[in-house]
Backbone of each chain as nested JSON, in Angstrom:
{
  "chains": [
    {"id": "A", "residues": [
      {"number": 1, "name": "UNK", "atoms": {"N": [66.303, -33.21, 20.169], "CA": [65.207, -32.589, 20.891], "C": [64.292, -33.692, 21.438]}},
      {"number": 2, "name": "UNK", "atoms": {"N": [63.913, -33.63, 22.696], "CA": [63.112, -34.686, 23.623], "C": [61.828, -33.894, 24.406]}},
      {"number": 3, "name": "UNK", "atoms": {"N": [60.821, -34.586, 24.033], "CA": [59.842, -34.662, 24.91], "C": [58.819, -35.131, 25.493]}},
      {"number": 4, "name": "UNK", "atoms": {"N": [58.474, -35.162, 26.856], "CA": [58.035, -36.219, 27.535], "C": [56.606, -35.87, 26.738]}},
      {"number": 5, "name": "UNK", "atoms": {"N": [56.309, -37.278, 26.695], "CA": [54.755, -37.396, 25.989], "C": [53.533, -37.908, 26.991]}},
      {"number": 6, "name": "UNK", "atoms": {"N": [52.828, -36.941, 27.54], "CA": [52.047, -37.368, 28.521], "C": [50.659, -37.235, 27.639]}},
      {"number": 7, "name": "UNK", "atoms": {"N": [49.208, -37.04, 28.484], "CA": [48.074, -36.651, 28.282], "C": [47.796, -35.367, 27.449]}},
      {"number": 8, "name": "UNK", "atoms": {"N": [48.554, -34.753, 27.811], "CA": [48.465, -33.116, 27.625], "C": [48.913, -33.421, 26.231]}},
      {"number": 9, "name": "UNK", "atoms": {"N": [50.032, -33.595, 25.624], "CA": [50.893, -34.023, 24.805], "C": [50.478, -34.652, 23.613]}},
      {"number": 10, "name": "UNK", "atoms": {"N": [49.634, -35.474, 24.416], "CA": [48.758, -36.743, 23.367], "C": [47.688, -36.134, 22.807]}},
      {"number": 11, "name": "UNK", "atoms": {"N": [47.109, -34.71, 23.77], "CA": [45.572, -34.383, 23.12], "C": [46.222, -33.189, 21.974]}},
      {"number": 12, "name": "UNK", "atoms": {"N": [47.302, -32.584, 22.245], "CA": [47.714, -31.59, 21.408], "C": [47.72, -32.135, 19.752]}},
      {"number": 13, "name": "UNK", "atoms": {"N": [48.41, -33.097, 19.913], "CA": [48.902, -34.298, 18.869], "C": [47.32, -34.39, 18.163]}},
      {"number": 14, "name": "UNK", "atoms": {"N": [46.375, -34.84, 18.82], "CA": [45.109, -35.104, 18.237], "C": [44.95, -33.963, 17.645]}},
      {"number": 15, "name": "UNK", "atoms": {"N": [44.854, -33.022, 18.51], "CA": [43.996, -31.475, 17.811], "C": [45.086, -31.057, 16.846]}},
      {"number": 16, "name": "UNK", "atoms": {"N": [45.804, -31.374, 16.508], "CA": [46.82, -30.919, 15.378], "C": [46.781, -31.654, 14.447]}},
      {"number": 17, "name": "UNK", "atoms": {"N": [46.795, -33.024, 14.834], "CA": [47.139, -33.813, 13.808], "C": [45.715, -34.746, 12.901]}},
      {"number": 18, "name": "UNK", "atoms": {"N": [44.822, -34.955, 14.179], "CA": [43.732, -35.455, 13.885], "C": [44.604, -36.856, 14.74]}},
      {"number": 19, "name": "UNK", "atoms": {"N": [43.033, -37.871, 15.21], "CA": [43.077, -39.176, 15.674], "C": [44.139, -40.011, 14.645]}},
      {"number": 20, "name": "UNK", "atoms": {"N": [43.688, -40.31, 13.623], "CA": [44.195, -40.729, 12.58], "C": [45.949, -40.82, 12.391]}},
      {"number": 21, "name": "UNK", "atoms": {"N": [46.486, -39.642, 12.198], "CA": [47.662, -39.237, 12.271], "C": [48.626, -39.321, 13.493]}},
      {"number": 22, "name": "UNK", "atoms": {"N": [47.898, -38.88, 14.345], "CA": [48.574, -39.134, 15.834], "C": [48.36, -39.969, 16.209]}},
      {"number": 23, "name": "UNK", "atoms": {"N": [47.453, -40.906, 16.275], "CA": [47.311, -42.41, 16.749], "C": [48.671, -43.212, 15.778]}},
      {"number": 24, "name": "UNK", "atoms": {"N": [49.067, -42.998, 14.617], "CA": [49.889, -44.02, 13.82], "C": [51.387, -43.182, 14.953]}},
      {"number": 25, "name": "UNK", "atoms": {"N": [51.432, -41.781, 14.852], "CA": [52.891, -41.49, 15.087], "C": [52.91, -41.802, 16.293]}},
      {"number": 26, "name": "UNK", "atoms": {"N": [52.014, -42.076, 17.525], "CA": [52.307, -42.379, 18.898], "C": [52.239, -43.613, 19.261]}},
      {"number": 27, "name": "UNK", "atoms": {"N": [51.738, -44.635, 17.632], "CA": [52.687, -46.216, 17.632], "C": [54.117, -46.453, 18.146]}},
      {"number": 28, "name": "UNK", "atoms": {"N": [55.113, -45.244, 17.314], "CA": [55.864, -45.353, 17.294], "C": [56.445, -43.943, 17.98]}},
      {"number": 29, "name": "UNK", "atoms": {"N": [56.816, -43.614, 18.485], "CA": [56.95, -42.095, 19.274], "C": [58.446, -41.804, 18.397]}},
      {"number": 30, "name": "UNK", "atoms": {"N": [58.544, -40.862, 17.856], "CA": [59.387, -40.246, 17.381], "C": [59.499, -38.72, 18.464]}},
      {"number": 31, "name": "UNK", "atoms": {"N": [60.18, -38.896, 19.167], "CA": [60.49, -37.675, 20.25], "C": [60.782, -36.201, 19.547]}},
      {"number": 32, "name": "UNK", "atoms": {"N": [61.8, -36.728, 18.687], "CA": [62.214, -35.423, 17.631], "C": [61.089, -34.382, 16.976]}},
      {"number": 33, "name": "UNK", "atoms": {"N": [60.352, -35.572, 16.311], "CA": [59.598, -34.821, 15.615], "C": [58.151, -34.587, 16.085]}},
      {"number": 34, "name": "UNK", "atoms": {"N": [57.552, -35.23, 17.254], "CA": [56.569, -34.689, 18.544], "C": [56.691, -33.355, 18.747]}},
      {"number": 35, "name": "UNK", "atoms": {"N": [58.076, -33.073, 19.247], "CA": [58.569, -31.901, 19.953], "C": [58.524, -30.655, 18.786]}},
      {"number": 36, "name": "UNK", "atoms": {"N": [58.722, -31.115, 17.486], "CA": [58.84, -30.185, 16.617], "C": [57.393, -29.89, 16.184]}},
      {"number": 37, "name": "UNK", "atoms": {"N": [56.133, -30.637, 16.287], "CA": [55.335, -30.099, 16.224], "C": [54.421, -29.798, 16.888]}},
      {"number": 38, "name": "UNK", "atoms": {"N": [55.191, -30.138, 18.545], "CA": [54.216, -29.316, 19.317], "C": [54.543, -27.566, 19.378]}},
      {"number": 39, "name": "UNK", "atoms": {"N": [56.09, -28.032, 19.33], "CA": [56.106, -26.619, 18.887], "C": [55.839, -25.835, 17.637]}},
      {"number": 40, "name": "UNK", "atoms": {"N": [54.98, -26.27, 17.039], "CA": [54.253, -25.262, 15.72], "C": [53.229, -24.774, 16.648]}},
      {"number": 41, "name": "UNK", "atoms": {"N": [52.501, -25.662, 17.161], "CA": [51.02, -24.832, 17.737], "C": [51.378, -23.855, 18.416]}}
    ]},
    {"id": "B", "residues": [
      {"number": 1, "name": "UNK", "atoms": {"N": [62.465, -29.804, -15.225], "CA": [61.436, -30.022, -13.751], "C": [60.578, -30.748, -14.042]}},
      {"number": 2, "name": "UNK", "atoms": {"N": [59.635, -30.725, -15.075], "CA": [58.508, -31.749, -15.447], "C": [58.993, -32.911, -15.229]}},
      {"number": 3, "name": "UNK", "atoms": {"N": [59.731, -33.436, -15.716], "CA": [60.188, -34.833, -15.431], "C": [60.266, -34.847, -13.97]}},
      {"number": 4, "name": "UNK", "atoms": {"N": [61.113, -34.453, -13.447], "CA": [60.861, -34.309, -11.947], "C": [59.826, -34.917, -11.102]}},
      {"number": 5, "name": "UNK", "atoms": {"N": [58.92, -34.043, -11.425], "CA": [57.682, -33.394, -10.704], "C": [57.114, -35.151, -11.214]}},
      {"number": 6, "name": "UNK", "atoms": {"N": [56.694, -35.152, -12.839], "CA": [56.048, -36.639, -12.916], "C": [56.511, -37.556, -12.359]}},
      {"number": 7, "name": "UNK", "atoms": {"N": [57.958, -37.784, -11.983], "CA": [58.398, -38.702, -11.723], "C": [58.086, -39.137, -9.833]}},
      {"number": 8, "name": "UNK", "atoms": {"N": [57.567, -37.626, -9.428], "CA": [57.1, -37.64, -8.205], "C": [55.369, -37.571, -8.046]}},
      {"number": 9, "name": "UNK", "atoms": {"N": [54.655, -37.267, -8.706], "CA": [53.49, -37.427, -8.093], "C": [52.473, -37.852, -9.09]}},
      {"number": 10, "name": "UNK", "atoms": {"N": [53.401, -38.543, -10.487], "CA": [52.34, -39.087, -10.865], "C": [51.397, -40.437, -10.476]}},
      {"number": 11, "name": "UNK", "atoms": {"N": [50.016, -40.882, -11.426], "CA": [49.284, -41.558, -10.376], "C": [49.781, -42.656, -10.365]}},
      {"number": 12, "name": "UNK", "atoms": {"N": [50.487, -43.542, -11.651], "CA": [51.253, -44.747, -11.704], "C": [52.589, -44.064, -12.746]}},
      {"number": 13, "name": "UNK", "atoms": {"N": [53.769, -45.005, -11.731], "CA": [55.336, -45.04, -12.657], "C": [54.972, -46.474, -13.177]}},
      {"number": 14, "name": "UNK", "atoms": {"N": [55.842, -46.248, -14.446], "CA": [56.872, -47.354, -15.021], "C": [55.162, -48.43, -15.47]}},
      {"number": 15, "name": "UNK", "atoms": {"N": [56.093, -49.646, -15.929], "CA": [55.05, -50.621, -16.222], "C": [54.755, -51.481, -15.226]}},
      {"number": 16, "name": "UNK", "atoms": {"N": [53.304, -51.937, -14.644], "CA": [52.825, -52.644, -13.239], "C": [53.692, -54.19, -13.516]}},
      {"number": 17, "name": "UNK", "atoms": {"N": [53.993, -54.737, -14.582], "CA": [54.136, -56.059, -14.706], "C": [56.017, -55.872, -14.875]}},
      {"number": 18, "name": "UNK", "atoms": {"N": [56.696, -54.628, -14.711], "CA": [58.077, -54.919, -14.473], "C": [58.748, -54.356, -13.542]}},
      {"number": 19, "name": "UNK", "atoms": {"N": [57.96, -53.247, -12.792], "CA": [58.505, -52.583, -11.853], "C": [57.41, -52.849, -10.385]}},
      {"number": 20, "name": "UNK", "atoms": {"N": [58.526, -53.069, -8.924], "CA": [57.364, -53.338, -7.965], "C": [57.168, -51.73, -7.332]}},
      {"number": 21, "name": "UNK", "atoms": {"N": [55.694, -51.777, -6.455], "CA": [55.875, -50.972, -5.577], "C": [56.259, -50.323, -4.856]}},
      {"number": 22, "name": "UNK", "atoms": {"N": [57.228, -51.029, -4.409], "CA": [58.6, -50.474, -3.46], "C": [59.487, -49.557, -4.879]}},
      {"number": 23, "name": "UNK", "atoms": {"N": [60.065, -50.444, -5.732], "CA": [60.861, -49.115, -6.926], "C": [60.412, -47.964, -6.584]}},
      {"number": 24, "name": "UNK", "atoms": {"N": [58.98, -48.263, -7.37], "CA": [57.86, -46.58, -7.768], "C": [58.284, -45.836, -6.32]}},
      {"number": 25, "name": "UNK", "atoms": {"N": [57.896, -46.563, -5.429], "CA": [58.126, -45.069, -4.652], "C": [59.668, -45.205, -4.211]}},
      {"number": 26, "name": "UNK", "atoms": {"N": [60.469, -45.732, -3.996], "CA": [61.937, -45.181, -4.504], "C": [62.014, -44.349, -5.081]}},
      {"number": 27, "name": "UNK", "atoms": {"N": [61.945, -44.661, -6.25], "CA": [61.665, -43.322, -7.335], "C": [61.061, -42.231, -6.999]}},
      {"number": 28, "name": "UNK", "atoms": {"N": [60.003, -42.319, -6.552], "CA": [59.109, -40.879, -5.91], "C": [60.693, -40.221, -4.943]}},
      {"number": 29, "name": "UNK", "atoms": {"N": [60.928, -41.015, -4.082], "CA": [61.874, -40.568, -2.876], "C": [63.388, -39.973, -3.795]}},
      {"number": 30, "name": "UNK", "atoms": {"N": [63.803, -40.711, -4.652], "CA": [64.555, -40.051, -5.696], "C": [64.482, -38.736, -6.513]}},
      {"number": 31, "name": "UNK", "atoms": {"N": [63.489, -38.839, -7.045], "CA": [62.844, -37.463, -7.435], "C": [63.116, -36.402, -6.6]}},
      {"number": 32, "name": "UNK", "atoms": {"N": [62.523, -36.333, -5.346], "CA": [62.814, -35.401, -4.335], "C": [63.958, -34.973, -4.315]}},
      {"number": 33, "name": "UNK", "atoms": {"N": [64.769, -36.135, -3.93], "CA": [66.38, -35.83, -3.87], "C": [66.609, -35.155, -4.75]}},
      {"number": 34, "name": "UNK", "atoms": {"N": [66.474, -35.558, -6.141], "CA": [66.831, -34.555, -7.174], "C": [66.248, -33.223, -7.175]}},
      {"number": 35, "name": "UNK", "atoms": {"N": [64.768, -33.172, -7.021], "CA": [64.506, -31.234, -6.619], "C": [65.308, -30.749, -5.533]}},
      {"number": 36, "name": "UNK", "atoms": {"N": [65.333, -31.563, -4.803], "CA": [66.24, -30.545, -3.473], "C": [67.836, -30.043, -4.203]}},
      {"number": 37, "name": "UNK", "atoms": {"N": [68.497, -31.0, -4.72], "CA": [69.28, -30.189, -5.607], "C": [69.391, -29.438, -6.775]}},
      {"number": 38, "name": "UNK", "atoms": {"N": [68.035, -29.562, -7.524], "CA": [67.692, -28.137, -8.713], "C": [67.427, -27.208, -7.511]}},
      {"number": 39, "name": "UNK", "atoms": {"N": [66.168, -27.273, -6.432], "CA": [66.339, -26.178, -5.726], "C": [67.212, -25.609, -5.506]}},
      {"number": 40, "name": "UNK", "atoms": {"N": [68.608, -25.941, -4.42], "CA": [69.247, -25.547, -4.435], "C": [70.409, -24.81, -5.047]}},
      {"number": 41, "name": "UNK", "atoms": {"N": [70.398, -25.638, -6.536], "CA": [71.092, -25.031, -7.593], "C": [70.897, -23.609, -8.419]}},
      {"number": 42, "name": "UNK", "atoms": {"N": [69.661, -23.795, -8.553], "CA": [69.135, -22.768, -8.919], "C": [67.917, -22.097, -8.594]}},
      {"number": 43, "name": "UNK", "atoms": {"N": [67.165, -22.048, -7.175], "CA": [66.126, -21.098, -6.952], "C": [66.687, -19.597, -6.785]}},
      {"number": 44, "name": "UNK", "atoms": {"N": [68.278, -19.486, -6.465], "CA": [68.553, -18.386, -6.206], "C": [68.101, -17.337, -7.59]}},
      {"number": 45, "name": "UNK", "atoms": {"N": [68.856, -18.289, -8.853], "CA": [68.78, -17.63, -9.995], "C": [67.183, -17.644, -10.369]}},
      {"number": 46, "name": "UNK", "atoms": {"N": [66.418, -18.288, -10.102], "CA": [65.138, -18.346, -10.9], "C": [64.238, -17.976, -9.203]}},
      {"number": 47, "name": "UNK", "atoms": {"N": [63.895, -16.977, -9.201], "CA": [63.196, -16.36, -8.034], "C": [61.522, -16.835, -8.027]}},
      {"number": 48, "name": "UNK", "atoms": {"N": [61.128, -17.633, -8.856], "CA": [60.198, -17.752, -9.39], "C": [59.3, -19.961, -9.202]}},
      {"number": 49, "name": "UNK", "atoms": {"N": [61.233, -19.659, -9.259], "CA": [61.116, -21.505, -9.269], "C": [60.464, -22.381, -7.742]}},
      {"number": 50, "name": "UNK", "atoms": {"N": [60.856, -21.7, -7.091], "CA": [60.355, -21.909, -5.208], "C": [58.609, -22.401, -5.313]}},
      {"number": 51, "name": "UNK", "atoms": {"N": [58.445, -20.997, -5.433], "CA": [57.09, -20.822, -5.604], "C": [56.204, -21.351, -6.641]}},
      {"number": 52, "name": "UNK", "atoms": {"N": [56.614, -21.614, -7.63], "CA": [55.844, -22.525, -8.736], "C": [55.581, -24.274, -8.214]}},
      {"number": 53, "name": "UNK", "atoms": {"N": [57.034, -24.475, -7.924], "CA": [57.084, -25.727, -7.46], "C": [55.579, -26.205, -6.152]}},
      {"number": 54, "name": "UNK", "atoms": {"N": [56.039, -25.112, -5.255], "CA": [55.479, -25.286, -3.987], "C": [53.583, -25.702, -4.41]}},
      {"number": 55, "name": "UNK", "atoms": {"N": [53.244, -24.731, -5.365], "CA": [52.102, -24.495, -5.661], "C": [51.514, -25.84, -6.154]}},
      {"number": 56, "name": "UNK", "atoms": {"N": [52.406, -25.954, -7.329], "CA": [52.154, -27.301, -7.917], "C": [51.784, -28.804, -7.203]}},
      {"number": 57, "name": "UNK", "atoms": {"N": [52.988, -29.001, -6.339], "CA": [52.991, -29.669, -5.201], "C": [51.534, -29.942, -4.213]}},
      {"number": 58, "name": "UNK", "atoms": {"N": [51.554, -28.406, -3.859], "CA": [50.476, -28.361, -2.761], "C": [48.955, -28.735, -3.576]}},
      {"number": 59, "name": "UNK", "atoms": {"N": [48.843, -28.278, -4.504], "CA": [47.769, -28.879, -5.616], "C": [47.261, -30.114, -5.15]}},
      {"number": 60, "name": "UNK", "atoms": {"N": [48.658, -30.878, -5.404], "CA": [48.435, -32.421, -5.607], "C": [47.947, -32.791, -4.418]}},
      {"number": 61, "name": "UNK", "atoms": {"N": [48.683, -32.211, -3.491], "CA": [48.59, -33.181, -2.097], "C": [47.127, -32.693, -1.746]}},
      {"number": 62, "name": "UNK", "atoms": {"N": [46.534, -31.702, -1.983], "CA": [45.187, -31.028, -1.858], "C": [44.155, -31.766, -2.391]}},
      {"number": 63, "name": "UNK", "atoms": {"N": [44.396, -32.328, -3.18], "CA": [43.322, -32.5, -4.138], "C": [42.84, -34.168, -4.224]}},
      {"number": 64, "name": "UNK", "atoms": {"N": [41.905, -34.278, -3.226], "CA": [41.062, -35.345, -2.749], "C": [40.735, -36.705, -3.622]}},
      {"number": 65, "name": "UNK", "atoms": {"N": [40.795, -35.974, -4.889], "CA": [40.761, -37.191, -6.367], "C": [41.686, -37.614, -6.675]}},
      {"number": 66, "name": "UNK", "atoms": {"N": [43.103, -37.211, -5.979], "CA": [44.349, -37.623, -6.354], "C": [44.337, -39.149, -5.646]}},
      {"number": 67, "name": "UNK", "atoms": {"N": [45.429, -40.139, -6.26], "CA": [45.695, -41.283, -5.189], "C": [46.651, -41.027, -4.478]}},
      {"number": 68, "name": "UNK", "atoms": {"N": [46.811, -41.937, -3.066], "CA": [48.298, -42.014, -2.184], "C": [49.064, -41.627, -2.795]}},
      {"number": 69, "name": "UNK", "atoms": {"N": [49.138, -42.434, -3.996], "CA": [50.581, -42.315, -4.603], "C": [51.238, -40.554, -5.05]}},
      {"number": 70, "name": "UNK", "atoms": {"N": [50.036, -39.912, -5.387], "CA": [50.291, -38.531, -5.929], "C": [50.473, -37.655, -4.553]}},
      {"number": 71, "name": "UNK", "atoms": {"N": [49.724, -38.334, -3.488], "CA": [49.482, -38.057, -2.274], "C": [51.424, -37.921, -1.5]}},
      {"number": 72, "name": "UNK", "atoms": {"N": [51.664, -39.049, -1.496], "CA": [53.1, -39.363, -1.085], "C": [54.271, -38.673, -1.399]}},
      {"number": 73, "name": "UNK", "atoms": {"N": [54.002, -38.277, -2.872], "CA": [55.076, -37.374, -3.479], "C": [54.95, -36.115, -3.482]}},
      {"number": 74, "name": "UNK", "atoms": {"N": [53.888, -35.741, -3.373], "CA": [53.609, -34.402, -3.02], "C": [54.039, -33.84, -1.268]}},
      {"number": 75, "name": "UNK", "atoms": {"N": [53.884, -35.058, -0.394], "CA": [54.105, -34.265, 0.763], "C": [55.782, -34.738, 0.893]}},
      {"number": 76, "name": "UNK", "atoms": {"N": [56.3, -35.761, -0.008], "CA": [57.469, -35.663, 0.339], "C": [58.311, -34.359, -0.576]}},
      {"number": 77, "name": "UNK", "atoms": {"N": [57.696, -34.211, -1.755], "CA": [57.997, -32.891, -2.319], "C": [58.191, -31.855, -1.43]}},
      {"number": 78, "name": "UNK", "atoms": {"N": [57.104, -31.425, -0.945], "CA": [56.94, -30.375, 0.03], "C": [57.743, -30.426, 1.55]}},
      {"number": 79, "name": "UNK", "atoms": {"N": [58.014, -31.347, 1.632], "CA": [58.97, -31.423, 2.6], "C": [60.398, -30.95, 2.45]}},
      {"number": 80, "name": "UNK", "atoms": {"N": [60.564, -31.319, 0.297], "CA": [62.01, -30.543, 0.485], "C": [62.159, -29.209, 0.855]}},
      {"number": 81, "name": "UNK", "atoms": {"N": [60.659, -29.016, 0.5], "CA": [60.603, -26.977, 0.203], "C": [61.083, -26.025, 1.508]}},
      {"number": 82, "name": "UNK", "atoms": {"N": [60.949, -26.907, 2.733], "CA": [61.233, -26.434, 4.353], "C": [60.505, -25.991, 5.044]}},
      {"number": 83, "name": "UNK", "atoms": {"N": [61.269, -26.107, 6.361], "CA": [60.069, -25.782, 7.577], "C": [58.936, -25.244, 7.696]}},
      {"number": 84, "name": "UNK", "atoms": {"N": [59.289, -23.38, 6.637], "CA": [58.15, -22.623, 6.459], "C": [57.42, -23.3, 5.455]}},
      {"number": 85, "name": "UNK", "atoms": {"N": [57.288, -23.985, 4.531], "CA": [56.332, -24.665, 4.099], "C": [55.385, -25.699, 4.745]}},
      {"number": 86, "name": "UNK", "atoms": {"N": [56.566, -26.64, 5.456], "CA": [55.893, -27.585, 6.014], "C": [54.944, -27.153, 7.059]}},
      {"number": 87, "name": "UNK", "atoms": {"N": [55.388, -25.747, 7.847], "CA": [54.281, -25.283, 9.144], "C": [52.948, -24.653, 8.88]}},
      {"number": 88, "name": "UNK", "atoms": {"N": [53.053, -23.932, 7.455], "CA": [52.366, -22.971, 6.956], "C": [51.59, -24.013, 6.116]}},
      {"number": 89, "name": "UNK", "atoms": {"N": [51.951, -24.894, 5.314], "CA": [51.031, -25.657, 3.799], "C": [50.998, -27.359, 4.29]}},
      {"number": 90, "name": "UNK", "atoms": {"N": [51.389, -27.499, 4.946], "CA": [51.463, -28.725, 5.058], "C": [50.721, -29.456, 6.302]}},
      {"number": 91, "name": "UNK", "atoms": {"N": [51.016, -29.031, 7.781], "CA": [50.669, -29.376, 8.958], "C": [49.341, -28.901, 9.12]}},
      {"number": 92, "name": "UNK", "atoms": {"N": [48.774, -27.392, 8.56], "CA": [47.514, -27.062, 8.711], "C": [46.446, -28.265, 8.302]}},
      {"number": 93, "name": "UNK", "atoms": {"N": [46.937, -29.162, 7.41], "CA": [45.489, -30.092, 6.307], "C": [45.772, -31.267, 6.804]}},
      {"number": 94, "name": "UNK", "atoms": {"N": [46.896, -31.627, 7.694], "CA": [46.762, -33.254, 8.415], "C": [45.666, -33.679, 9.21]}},
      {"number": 95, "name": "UNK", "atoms": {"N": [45.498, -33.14, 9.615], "CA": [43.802, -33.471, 10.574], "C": [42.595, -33.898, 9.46]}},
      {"number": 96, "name": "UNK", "atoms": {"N": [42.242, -33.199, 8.825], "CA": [41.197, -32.925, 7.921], "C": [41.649, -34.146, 7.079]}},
      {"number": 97, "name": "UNK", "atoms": {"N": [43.103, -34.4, 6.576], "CA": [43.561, -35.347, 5.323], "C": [43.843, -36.44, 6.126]}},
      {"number": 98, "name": "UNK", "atoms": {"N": [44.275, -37.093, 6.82], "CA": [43.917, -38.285, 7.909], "C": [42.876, -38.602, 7.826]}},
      {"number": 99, "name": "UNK", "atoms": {"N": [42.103, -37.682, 8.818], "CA": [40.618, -38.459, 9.064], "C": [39.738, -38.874, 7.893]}},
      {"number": 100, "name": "UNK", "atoms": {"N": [39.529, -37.363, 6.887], "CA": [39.012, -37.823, 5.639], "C": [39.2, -38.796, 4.555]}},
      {"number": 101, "name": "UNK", "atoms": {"N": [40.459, -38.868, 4.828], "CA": [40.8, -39.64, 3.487], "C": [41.991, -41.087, 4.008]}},
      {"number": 102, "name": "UNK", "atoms": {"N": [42.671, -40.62, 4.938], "CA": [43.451, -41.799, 5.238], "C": [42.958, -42.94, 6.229]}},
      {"number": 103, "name": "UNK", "atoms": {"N": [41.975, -42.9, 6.845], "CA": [41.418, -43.161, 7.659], "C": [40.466, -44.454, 7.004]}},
      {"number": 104, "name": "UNK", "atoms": {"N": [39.493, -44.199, 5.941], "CA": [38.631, -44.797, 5.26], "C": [39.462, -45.831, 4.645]}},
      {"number": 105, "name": "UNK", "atoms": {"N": [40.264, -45.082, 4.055], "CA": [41.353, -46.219, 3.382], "C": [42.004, -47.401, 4.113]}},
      {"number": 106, "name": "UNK", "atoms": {"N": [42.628, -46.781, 5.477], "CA": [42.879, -48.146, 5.934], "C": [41.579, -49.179, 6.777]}},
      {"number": 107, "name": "UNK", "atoms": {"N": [40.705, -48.632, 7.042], "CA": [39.747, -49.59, 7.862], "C": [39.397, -49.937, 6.776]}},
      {"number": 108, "name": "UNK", "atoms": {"N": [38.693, -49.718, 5.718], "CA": [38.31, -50.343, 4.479], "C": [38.589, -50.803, 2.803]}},
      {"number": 109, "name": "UNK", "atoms": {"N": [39.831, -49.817, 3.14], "CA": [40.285, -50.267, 1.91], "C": [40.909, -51.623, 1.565]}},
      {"number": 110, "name": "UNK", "atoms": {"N": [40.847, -51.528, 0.252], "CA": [41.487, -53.136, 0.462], "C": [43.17, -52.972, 0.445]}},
      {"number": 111, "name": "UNK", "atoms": {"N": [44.003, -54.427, 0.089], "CA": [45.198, -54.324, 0.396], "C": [45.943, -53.417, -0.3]}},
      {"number": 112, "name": "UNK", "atoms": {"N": [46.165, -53.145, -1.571], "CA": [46.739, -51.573, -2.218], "C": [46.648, -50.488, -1.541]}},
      {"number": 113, "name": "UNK", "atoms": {"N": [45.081, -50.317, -1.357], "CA": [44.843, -49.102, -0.872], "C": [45.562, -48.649, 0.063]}},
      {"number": 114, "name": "UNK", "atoms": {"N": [45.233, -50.232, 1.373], "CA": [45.833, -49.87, 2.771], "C": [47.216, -49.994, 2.633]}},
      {"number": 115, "name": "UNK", "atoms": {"N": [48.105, -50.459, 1.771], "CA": [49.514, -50.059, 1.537], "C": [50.123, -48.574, 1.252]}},
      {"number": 116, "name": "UNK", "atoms": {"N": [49.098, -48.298, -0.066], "CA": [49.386, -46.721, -0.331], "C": [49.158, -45.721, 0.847]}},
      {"number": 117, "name": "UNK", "atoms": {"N": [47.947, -46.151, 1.658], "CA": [47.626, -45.246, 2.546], "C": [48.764, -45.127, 3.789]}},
      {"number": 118, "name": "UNK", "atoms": {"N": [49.086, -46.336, 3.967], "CA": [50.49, -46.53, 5.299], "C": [51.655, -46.378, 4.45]}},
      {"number": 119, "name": "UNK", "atoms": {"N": [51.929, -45.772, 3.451], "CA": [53.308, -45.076, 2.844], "C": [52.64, -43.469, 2.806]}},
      {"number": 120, "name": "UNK", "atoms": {"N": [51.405, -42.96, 2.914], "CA": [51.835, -41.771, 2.958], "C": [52.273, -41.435, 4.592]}},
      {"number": 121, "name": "UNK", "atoms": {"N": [51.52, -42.359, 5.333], "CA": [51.942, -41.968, 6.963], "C": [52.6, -41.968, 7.173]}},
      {"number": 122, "name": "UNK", "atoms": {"N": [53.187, -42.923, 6.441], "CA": [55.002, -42.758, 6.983], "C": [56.257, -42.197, 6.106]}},
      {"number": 123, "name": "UNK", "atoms": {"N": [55.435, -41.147, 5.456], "CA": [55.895, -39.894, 4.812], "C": [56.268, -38.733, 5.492]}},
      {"number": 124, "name": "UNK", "atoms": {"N": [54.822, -38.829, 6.554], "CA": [54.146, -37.798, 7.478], "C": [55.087, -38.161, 8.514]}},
      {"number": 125, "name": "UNK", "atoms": {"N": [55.322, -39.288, 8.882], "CA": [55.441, -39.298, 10.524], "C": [56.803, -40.5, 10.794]}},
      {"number": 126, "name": "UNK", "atoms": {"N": [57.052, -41.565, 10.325], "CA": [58.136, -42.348, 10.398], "C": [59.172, -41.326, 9.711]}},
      {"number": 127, "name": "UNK", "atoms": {"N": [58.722, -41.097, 8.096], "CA": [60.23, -39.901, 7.665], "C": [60.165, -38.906, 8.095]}},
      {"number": 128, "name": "UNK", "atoms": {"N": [59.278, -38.541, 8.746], "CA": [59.588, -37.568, 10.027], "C": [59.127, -35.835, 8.668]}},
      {"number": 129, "name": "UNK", "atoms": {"N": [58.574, -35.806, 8.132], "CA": [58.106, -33.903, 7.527], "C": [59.558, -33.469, 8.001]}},
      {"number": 130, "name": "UNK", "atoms": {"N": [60.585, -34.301, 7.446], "CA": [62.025, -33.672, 7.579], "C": [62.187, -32.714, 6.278]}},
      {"number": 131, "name": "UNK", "atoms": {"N": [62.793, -31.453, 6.267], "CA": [63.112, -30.616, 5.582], "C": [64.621, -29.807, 5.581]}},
      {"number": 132, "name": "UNK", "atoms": {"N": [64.72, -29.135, 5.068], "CA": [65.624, -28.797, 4.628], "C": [65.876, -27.087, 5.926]}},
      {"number": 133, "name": "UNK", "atoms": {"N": [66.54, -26.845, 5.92], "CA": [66.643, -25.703, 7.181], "C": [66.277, -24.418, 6.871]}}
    ]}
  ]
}
């Protein structure tokens, strides 16, 4: 599972994850598991 | 299971002067492995066992006085438990448990701390909140 990680993408990540959390996982972009929790929200 | 469970989220394994950091949480990551196969072995028969576990688990990882270390094993615990755990008990408190607590730790903590604190992240997010289907 792939997905493009833009702005939109990046703020979801925040509001889900907090700065903290999403700032470490978008060190390293794990596509798989982005996608799996954008799709929770 | 007790053994288990201690062997996953207690606050220190083994003795500091014979076992390193890296073991202990091996071990934590071992542990898991091993619930995912009591789970599987037997939650069917013990209808009861799922849910005790989960609770227990979620405790730990909840509970703000705990260290990383109890921190680490608990969400890798809960990761065996699956998706519906991880979406429902787990993903809701990352925001709140980051900022509050993982956050402080690495800008200020010292070097332990900021070790324990970058093994639970990458509990969270390098091992990927992989679960079971």
């Amino acid at each position: 599972m792939e997905v493009e990680i833009g702005d939109e993408q990046v703020e979801k990540l925040k509001e889900l994850l907090g700065d903290t959390i999403a700032g470490h996982l978008l060190q390293k972009p794990n596509e798989a598991l982005i996608a799996e929790l954008l799709a929770l929200q | 299971m007790p053994s288990i469970l201690t062997c996953l989220v207690a606050k220190r394994l083994g003795d500091p002067s014979r076992s390193t950091t890296k073991e202990t949480y091996a071990l934590r990551d071992f542990a898991a492995s091993v619930l995912s196969l009591v789970l599987d072995r037997f939650s069917a028969s013990y209808s009861t066992l799922k849910p005790r576990i989960t609770r227990a688990l979620l405790k730990a990882y909840l509970d703000n006085k705990k260290p990383f270390t109890t921190h680490y094993g608990a969400i890798t615990g809960l990761r065996v438990m699956g998706r519906e755990v991880v979406r429902s008990l787990v993903v809701p408190n990352l925001k709140i448990y980051g900022d509050m607590l993982l956050q402080p730790a690495l800008s200020e903590g010292d070097a332990s701390q900021r070790f324990d604190a970058e093994k639970v992240l990458e509990a969270i997010t390098v091992r990927n909140l992989r679960y079971k289907s």
